[in-house]
C-alpha positions as CSV (number, residue, x, y, z in Angstrom):
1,X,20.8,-3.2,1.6
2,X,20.4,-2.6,-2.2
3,X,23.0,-2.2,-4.3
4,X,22.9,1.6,-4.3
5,X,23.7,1.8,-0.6
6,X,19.7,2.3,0.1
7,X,17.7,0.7,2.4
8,X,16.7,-2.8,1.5
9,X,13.9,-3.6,-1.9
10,X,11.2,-5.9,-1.6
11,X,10.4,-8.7,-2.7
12,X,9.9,-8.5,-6.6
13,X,12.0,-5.0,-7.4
14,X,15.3,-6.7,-7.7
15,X,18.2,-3.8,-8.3
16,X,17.7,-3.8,-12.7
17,X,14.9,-5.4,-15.0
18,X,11.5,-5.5,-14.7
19,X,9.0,-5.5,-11.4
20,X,6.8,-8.5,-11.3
21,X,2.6,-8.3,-9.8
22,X,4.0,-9.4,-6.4
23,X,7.2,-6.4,-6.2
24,X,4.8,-4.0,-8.2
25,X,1.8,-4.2,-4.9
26,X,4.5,-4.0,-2.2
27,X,6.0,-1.2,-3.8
28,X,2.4,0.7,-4.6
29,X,1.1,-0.5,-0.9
30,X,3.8,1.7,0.1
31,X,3.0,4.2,-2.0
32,X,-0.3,4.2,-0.1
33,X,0.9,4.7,2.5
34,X,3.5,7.5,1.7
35,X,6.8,5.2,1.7
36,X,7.7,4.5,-1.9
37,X,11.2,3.6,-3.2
38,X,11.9,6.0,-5.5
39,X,14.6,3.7,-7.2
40,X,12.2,1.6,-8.5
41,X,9.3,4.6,-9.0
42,X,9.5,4.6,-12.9
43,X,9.8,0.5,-13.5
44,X,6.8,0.4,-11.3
45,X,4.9,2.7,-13.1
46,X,6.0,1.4,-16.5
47,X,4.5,-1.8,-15.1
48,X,1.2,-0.6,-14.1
49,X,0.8,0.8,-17.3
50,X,1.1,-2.3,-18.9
51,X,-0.6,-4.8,-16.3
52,X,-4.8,-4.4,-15.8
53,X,-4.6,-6.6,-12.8
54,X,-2.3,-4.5,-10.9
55,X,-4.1,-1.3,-11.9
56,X,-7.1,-2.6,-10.6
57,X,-5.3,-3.6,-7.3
58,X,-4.6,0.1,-7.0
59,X,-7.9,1.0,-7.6
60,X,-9.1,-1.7,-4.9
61,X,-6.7,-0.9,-2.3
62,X,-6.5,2.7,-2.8
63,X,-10.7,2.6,-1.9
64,X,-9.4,0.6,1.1
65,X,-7.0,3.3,2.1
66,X,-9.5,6.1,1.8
67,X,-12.0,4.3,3.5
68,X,-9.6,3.5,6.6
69,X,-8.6,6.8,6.6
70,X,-12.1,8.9,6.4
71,X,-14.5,6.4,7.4
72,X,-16.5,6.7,10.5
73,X,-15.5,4.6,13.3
74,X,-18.8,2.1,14.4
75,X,-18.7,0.7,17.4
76,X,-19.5,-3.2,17.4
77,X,-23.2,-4.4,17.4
78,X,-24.4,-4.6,21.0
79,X,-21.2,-2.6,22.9
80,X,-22.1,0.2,25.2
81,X,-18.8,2.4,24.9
82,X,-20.1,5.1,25.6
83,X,-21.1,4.2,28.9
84,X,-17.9,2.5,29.5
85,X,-15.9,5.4,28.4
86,X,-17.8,8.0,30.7
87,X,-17.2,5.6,33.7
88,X,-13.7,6.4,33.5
């Protein structure tokens, strides 16, 4: 658990100082995905600010996210599932 009684940090957003590349994505993954820490919200944000590799990383993986999200789903080259699926 951290310090504060919360839940356990990740890797990289120890409990005071900065948030390195590697804490900073884990923390903004989870932001993705709707489960950010919001003890470490502002040192990862002062971070991004001030890194142009991990705001690119958000840019890349927020595209990802969308794309998961609202994108179509194909089936694979040469299945037949829609057969399959009114067989049952």
């Amino acid at each position: 658990m951290g310090m504060d009684g919360g839940g356990p940090r990740r890797p990289g957003t120890g409990a005071a100082g900065p948030v390195d590349c590697a804490g900073c994505r884990a923390e903004l993954s989870a932001r993705l995905d709707g489960a950010d820490d919001p003890r470490v919200l502002a040192r990862v944000d002062a971070h991004l600010a001030g890194c142009p590799a991990c705001a690119r990383w958000l840019d890349d993986a927020a595209a990802v996210t969308r794309l998961a999200r609202l994108g179509l789903a194909v089936p694979a080259p040469g299945s037949n599932w829609v057969s399959s699926a009114a067989a049952r």
